[in-house]
C-alpha positions in Angstrom: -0.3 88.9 34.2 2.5 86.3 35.1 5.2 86.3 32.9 5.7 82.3 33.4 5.4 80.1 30.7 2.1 78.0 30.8 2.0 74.6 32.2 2.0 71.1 29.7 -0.7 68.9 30.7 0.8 65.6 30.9 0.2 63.0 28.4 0.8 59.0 28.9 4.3 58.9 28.4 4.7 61.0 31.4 2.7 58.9 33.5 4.7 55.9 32.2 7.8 57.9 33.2 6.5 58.5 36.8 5.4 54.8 37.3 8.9 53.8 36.2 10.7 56.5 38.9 8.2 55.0 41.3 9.9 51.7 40.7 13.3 52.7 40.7 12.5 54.4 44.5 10.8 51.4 45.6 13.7 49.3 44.7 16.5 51.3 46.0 14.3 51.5 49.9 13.7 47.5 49.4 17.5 47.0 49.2 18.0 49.5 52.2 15.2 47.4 53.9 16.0 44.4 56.4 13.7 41.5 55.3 11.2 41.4 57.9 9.3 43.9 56.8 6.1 43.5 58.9 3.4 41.1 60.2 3.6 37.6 58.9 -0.4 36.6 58.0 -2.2 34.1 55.5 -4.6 32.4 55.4 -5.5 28.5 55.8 -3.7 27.2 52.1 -3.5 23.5 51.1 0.9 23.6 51.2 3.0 22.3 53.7 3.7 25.4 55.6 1.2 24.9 58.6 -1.5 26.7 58.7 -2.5 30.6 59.4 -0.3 32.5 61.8 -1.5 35.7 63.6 0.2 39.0 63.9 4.4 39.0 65.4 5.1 41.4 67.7 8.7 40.5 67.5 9.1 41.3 63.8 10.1 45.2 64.0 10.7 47.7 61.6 14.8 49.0 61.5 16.7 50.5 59.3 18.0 48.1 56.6 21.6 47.3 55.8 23.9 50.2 54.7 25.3 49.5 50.6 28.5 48.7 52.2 27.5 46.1 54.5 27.0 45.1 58.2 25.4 42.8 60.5 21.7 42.0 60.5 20.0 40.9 63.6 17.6 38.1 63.4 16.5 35.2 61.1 15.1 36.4 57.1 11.5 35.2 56.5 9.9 35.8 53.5 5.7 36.5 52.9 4.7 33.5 50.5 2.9 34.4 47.2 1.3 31.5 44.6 1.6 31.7 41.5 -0.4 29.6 38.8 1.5 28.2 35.3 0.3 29.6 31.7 1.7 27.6 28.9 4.9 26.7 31.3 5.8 29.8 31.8 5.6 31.4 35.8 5.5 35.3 36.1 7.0 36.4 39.8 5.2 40.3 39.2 2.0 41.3 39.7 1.2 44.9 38.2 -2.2 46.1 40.2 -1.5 49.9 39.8 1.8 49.6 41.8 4.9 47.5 40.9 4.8 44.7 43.1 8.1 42.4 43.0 6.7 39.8 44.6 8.0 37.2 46.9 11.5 35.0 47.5 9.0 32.3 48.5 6.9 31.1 45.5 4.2 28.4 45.6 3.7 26.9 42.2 0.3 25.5 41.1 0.1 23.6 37.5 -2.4 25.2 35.1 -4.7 22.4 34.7 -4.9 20.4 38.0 -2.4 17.8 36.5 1.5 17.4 36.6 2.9 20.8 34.8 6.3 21.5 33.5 8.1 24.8 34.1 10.5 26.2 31.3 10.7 29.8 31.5 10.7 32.3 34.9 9.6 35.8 34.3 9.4 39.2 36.6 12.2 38.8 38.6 13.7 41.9 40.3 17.1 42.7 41.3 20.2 40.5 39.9 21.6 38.2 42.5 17.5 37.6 43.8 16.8 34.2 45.6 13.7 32.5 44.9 12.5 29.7 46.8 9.6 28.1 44.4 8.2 25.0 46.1 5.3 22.7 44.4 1.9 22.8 45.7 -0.6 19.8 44.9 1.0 18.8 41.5 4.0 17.5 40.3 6.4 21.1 38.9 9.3 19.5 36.2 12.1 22.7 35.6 13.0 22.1 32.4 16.1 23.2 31.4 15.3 23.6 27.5 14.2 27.6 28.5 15.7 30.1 31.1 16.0 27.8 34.3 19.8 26.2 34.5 20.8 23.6 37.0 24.2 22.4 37.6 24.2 19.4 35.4 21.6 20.5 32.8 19.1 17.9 34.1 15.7 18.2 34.6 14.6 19.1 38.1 11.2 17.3 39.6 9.4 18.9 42.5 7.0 16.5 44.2 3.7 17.5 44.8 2.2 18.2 48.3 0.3 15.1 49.9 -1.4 16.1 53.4 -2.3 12.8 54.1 0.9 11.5 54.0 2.5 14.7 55.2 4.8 14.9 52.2 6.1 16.3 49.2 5.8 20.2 48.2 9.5 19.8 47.2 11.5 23.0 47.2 14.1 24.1 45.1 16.6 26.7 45.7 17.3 29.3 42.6 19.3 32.4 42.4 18.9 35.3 39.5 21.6 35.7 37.4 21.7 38.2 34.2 25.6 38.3 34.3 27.3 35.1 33.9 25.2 31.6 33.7 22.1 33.5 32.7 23.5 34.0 29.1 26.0 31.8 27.0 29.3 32.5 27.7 31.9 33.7 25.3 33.0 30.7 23.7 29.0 30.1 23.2 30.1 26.4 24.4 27.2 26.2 27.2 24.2 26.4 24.7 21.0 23.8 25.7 20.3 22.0 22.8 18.5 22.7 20.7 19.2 27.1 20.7 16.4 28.6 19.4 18.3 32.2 18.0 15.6 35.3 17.6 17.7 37.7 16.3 20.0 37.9 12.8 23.4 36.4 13.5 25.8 38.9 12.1 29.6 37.4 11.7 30.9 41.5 11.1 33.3 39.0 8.6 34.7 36.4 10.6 34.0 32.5 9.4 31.4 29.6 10.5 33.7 27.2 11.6 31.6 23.9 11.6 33.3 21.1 13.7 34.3 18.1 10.4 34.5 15.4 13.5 30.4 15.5 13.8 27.8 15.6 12.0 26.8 19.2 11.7 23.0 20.1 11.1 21.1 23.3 10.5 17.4 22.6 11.1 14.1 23.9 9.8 10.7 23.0 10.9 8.5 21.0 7.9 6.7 24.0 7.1 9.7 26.8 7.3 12.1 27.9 4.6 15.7 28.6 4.8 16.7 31.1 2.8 20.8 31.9 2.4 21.1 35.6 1.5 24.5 37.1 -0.7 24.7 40.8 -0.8 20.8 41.4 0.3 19.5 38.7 -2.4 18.1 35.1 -2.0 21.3 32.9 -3.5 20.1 29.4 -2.2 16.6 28.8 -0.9 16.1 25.2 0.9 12.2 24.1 1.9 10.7 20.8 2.9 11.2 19.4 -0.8 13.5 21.7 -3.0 16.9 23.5 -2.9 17.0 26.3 -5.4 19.5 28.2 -6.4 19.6 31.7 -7.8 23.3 31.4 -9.0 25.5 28.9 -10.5 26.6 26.3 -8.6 30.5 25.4 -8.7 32.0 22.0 -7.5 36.0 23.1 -6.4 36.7 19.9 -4.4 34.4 17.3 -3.7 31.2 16.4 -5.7 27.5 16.8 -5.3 25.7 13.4 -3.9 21.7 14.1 -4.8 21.5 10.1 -4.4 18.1 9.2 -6.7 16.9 12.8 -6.2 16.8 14.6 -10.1 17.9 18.2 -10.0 15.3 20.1 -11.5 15.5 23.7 -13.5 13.5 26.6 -13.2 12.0 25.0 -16.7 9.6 23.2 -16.4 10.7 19.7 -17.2 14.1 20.1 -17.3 16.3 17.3 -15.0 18.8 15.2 -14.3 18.2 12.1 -12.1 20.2 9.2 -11.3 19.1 5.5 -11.4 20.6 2.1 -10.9 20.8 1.8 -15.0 22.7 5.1 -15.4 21.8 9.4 -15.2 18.7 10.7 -17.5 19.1 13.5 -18.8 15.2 15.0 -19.2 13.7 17.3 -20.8 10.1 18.5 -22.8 9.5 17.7 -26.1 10.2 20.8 -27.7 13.5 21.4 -25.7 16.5 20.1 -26.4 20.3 18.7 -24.9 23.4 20.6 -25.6 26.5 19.9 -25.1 29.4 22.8 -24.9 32.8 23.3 -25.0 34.1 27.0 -24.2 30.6 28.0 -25.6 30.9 25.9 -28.4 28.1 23.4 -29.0 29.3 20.3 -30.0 26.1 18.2 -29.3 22.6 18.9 -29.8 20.2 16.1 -28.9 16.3 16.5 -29.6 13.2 14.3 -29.5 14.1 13.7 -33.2 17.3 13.9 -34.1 20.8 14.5 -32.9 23.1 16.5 -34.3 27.1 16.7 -34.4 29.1 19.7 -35.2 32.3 18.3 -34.8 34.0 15.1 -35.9 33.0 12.3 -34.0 36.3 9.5 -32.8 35.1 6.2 -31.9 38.6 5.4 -31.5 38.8 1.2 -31.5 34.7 1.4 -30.7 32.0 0.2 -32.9 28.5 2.4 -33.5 25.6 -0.2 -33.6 21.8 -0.4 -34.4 21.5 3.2 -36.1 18.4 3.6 -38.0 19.3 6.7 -40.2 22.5 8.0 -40.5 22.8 11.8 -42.2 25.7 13.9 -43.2 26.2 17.1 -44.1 27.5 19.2 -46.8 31.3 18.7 -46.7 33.5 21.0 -48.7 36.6 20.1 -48.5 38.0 16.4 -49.7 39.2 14.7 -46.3 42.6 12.4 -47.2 42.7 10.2 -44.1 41.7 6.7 -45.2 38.4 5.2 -43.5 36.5 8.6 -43.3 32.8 8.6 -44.8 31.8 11.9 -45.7 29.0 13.6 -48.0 29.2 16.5 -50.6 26.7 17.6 -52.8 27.8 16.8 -56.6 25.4 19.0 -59.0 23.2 20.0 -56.5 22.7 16.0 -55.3 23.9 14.7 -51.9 26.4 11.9 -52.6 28.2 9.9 -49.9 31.9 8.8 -50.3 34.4 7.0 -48.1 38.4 7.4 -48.4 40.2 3.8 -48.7 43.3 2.9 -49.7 44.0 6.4 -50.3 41.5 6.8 -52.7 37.9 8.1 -52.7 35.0 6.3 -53.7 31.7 7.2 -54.6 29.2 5.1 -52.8 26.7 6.2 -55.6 27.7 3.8 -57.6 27.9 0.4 -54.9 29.3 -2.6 -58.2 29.3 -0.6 -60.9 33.5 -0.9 -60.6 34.1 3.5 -60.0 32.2 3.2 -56.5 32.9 1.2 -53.5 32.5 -2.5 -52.7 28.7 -3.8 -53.3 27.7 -7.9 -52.8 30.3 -10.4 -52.2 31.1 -13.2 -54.1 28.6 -15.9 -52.1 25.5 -13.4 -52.4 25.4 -13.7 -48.7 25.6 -9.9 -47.8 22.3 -8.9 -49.5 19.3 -6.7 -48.3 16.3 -6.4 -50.4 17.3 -6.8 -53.4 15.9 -5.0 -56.7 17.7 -6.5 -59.6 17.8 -3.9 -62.7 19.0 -5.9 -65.3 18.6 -9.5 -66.5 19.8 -12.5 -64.9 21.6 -14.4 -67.3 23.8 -17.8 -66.3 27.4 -18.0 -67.9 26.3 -21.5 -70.2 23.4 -23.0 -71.6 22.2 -25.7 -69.2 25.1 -25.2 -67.0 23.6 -23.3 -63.8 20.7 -24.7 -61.9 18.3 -22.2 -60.2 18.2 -24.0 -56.3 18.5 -27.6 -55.7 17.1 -31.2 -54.7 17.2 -30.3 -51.4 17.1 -26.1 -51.3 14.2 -24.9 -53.2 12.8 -21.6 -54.0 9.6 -21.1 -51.9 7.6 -19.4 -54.7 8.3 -17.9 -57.9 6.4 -14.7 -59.3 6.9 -14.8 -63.5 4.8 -12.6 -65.3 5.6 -13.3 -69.0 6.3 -16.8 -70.5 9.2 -19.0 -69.0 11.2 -21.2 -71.3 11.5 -24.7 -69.9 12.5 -28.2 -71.3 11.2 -30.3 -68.5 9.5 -29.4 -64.9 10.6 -31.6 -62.2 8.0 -32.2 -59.6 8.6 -32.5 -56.0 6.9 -35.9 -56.0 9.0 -39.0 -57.8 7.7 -39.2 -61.3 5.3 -36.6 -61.7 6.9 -33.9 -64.6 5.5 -31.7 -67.1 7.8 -32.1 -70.8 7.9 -29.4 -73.7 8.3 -31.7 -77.0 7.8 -31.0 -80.8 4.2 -32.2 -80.3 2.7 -30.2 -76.8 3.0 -31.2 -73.3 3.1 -34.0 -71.7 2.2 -34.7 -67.7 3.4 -37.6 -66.3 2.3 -39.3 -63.3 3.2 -42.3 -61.8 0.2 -45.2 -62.4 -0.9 -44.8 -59.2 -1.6 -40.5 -59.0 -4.1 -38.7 -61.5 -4.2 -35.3 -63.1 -6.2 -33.0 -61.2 -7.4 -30.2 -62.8 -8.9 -27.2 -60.1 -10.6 -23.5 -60.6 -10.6 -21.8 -57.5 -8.8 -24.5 -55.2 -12.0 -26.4 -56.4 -11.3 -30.0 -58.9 -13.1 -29.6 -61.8 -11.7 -32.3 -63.5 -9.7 -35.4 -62.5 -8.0 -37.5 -65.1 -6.4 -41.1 -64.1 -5.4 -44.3 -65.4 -9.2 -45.3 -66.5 -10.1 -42.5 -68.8 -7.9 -40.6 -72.0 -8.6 -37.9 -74.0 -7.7 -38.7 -77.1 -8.8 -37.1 -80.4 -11.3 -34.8 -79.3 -13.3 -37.8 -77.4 -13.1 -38.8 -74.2 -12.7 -42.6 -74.2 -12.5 -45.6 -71.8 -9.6 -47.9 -71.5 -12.2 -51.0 -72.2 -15.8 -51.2 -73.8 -18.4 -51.3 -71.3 -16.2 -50.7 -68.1 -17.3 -47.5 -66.7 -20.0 -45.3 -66.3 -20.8 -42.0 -66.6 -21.6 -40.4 -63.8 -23.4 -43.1 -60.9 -26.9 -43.7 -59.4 -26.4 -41.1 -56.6 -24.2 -39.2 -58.7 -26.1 -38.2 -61.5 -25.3 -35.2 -64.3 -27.4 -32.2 -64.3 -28.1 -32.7 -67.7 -26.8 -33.8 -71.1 -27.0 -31.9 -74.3 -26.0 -33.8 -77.5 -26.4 -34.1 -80.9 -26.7 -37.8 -81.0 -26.8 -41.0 -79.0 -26.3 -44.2 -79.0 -27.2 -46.7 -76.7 -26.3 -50.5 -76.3 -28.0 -51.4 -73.1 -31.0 -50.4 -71.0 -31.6 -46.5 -69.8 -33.3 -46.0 -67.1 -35.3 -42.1 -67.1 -36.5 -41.1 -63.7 -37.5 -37.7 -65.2 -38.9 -36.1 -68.4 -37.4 -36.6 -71.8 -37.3 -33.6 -73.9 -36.2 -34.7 -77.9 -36.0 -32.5 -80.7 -35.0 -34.4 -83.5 -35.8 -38.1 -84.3 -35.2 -40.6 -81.5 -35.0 -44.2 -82.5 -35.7 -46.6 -79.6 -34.3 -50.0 -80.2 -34.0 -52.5 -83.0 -37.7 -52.4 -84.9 -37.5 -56.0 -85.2 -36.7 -57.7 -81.7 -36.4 -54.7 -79.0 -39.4 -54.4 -77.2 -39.9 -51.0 -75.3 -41.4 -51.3 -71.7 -43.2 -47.9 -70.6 -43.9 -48.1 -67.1 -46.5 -45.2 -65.4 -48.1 -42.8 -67.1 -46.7 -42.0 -70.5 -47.7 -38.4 -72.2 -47.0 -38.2 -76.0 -47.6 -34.4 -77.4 -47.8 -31.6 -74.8 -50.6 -29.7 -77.6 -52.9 -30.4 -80.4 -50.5 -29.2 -83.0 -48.0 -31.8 -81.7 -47.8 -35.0 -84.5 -48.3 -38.4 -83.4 -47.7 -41.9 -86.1 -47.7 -45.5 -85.7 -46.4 -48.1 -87.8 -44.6 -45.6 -90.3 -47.3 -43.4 -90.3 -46.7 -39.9 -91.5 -46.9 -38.4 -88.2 -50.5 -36.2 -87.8 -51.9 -33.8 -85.4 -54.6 -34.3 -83.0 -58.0 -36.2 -85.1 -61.2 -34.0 -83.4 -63.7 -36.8 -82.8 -66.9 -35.5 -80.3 -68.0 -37.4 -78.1 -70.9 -38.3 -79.6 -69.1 -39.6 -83.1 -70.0 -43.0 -84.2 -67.9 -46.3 -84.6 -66.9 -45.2 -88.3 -65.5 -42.2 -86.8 -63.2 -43.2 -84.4 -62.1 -46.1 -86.4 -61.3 -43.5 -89.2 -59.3 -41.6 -86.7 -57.3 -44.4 -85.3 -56.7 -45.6 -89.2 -55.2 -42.0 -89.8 -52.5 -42.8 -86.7 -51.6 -45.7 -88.8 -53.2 -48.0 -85.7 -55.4 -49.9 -88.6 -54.5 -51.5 -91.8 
């Protein structure tokens, strides 16, 4: 039995180790290796490099150059390779189960058949390695925004091959450096612009100096977030529309421009914008404004009231249009003249004011202990609600308006005293006397009596009223009523009539009715003319007791009706 420890198969991170032992070997014999290595052979390509080329004879193998230098016989050629762009990047390497570094002589295709651009080189081998990369049938641009650098940071356009015109395939000449121009130099003053950074920035302490003579930016793209960290935590985090802060923001030197932009609070609702008419200061209904000093508040402003809890000094300034106007409890007595202040007096709110170095109860506004009330004009009055009466100094002596300023309407519930009312209207008056009132008109007006802004009656020159009768100024001169103006009706206790009536309609009489002089009036009936509406009506002629209906048939004789018409008093 061997005493030997047992063998370790090997896993893939030993054949990862061999692969990269393999490529150190390789490397070291390529460096100790003259360039011509061997046979030159292609085949036909579409470049400007002729076409294919059979074995040379003259190309031997020798022993490469010693690391400390010497002379090499012969011209360097180099085996082209091509290469194809993806997403503007070109990779020199090929790994096909072997590390192959690739060729000095590069032939660059675009990745889509059209003109390419060529911003970042990948795979190459040793530091100091020359690359010749020359454009095949499309137009190459090197950028410089990636890890290509030409002398005056310029872009670099490599014409495209034409073989029909036997030109382009332009060739540019680069060299690999990892020591100095591959990196930013010490002074990081040879950055291309912009400097994309992929790795945290640490300062180890020293200070971001930003140069003041230009503008300075730090840039984010729309979507991003740039988050300022203190002490491992987020203290101001900056996106596409916000800046928030996680700590308190103090303004040393300077001030804070936000232009029209508010500054919002975490709250919801809470902000303070600027506009062309001055700063608002919002916030939700329920919140509410205060205003500090040293932790103090001084000022409290809600969406219904606002609140003092100090003394407020207007100085030489005036406080206008203030609806309501509310004081607190105040315990002590202030003694500087002009101060307003409340206490409560028997468990009542009163408000006094200091003057002339003496307080007065605004309670009692004119009652003399109190402070000033109405002026001497009346001309300092708000609604007024007069307590007591109203009584002039003289009887007669003090007239309530005048000829030419009157009273718009007066309101007097119980009865007025009054010698005389003056109308508006020259000689129109009502006048109290020992025996009534009297209204006067001028000869040309009437009296118009209304109900309901409706005349009901209308007195004037033509007609008085004069001991219970209404009665014409002359016999005969007016009617009553007209012939298409008629009254509804007439209801009297007697008549009488000098002078023809004319009765369009029926006559109802309940008492006697005398029609005429018995003697010489003679009574026209014209139309039909009913006497009696029954049998039991009476009916006389001549001063004939009146009599009901007479029955007489219709076959009575001569005697009979003759009888009848004797009982109507129509026989003698």
């Amino acid at each position: 039995m061997s005493n030997g420890k047992a063998s370790r198969r090997k896993d893939t991170a030993d054949a990862l180790r061999d692969i990269n032992k393999q490529k150190r070997n390789f490397n070291a014999a390529s460096r100790r290796t003259s360039s011509g290595t061997g046979p030159v052979s292609f085949g036909s390509v579409s470049s400007n490099f002729g076409v294919s080329v059979g074995s040379n004879n003259d190309i031997r193998l020798f022993n490469g150059l010693s690391v400390g230098g010497g002379v090499m016989m012969g011209p360097i050629a180099y085996n082209p390779q091509e290469r194809t762009l993806a997403s503007d990047v070109l990779t020199l390497t090929d790994i096909t189960g072997i590390i192959n570094p690739g060729s000095s002589w590069t032939i660059v295709s675009s990745q889509d058949s059209n003109a390419d651009n060529l911003v970042t080189i990948n795979g190459a081998a040793f530091s100091g390695q020359i690359l010749y990369l020359q454009a095949k049938n499309q137009e190459i641009t090197l950028k410089t925004t990636g890890n290509i650098h030409t002398n005056d940071n310029a872009d670099v356009v490599l014409s495209a091959f034409n073989s029909g015109a036997g030109t382009g395939g332009e060739v540019a000449t680069l060299i690999y450096d990892d020591r100095v121009t591959g990196g930013a130099n010490v002074t990081i003053s040879n950055l291309t612009d912009p400097t994309a950074i992929n790795q945290d920035l640490n300062m180890q302490g020293n200070s971001l100096a930003l140069d003041a003579d230009k503008d300075t930016y730090i840039e984010s793209s729309t979507d991003d977030t740039l988050i300022m960290q203190v002490g491992g935590s987020s203290a101001i985090t900056i996106n596409n529309t916000n800046i928030l802060t996680a700590k308190p923001i103090s303004v040393l030197i300077g001030s804070i421009n936000m232009n029209t932009n508010p500054i919002n609070f975490q709250n919801t609702g809470q902000s303070i914008q600027s506009t062309s008419g001055g700063i608002i200061h919002s916030a939700p209904t329920s919140d509410t404004h205060g205003f500090a000093v040293n932790g103090d508040l001084k000022l409290s402003i809600s969406g219904s009231s606002t609140t003092l809890t100090d003394n407020l000094v207007m100085s030489t300034n005036d406080i206008t249009s203030i609806q309501n106007l509310e004081f607190s409890n105040n315990l002590s007595t202030p003694a500087t003249n002009g101060t307003i202040y409340a206490q409560d007096v028997s468990g009542v709110r009163r408000v006094f004011v200091r003057t002339g170095n003496t307080t007065k109860d605004l309670t009692d506004i004119g009652s003399g202990s109190g402070g000033s009330g109405a002026n001497t004009t009346l001309n300092n009055l708000g609604t007024t609600a007069i307590n007591a009466s109203l009584i002039p100094a003289s009887n007669l002596g003090i007239s309530l308006g005048s000829s030419s300023k009157s009273f718009n309407a007066a309101y007097i519930l119980q009865t007025v005293g009054l010698q005389s009312i003056g109308m508006s209207t020259t000689g129109q008056s009502i006048t109290s006397s020992g025996g009534g009132l009297q209204y006067n008109v001028p000869s040309s007006d009437t009296h118009i009596f209304g109900v309901n802004s409706g005349n009901q009656l209308q007195i004037g020159e033509t007609v008085t009223y004069s001991g219970n009768t209404f009665v014409p100024s002359s016999d005969g001169a007016y009617a009553l009523g007209a012939s298409n103006l008629r009254w509804g009706g007439v209801w009297c206790d007697s008549a009488d009539i000098d002078g023809i009536v004319n009765i369009t309609g029926n006559v109802l009489c309940q008492g006697n009715v005398n029609l005429g002089n018995a003697t010489t009036d003679i009574i026209s009936l014209n139309g039909g003319v009913k006497i009696g509406s029954g049998t039991n009506n009476t009916i006389g002629f001549f001063g004939t007791t009146p009599i009901p209906q007479v029955p007489v048939s219709t076959s009575a004789s001569l005697y009979t009706v003759i009888y009848a018409l004797r009982a109507y008093g129509l026989f003698g």
